[in-house]
C-alpha positions as CSV (number, residue, x, y, z in Angstrom):
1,X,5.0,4.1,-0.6
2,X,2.7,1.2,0.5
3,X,6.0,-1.6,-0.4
4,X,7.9,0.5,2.2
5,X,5.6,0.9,5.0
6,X,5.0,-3.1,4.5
7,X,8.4,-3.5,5.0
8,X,8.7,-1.3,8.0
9,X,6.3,-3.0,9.8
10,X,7.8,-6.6,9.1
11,X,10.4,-4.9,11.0
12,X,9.0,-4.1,13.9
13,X,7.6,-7.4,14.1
14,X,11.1,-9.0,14.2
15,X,12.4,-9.6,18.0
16,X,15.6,-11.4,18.8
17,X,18.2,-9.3,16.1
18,X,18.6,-6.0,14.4
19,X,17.3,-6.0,11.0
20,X,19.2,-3.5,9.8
21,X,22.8,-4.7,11.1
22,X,22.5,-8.2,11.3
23,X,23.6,-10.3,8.4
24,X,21.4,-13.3,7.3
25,X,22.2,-16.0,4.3
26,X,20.0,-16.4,1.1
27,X,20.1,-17.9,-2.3
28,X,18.9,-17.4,-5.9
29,X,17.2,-20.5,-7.5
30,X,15.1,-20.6,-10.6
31,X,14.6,-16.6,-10.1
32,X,13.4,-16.7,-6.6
33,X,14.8,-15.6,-3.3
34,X,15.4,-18.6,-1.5
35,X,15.9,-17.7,2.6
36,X,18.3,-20.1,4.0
37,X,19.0,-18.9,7.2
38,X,18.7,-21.5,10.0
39,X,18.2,-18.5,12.5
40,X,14.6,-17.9,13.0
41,X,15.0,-14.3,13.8
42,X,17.3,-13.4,11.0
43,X,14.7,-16.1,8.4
44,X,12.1,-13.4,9.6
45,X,14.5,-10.8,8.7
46,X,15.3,-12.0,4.7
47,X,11.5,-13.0,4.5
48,X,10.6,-9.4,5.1
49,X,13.2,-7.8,2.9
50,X,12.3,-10.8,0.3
51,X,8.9,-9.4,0.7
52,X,9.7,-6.0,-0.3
53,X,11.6,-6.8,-3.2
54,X,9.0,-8.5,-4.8
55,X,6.5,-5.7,-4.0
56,X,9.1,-3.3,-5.9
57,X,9.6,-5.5,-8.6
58,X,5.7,-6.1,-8.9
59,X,5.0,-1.9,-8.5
60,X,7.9,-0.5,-11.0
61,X,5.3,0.0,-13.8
62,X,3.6,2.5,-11.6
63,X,7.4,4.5,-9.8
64,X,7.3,8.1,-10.1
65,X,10.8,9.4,-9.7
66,X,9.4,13.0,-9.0
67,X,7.6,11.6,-5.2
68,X,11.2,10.9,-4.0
69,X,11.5,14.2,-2.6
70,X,8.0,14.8,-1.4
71,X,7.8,17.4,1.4
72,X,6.2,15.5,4.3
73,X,3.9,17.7,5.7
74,X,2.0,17.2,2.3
75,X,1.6,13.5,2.7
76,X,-1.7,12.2,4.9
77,X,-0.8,11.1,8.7
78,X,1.2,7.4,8.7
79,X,-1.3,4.2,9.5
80,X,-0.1,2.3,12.0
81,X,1.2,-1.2,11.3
């Protein structure tokens, strides 16, 4: 879905760590993802996946439980980032 290819591409745009092994630090205040990693890299990181769980949150009215399994060759050719 479009939250997930967002997110990928935040990814790819990260240079300096591994998104998906390093650890970064955040907080919740007043019902917000607060980012408080001093690491620009891994800030870039938490920003991205902060992202994404908004655009979830935001896009849960319209989920459809029955796309999780979607054979691929039925979905259009990926955009690129």
């Amino acid at each position: 879905d479009r939250c997930c290819f967002v997110h990928r591409c935040c990814y790819k745009k990260v240079t300096g760590c591994d998104p998906k092994k390093d650890r970064y630090s955040y907080s919740w205040e007043n019902k917000a993802i607060v980012c408080g990693e001093k690491n620009p890299c891994l800030k870039q990181v938490c920003e991205c996946d902060k992202a994404v769980a908004i655009c979830l949150r935001e896009n849960l009215g319209t989920y459809n439980k029955n796309h999780r399994v979607t054979v691929k060759f039925l979905c259009k050719a990926p955009e690129s980032c």
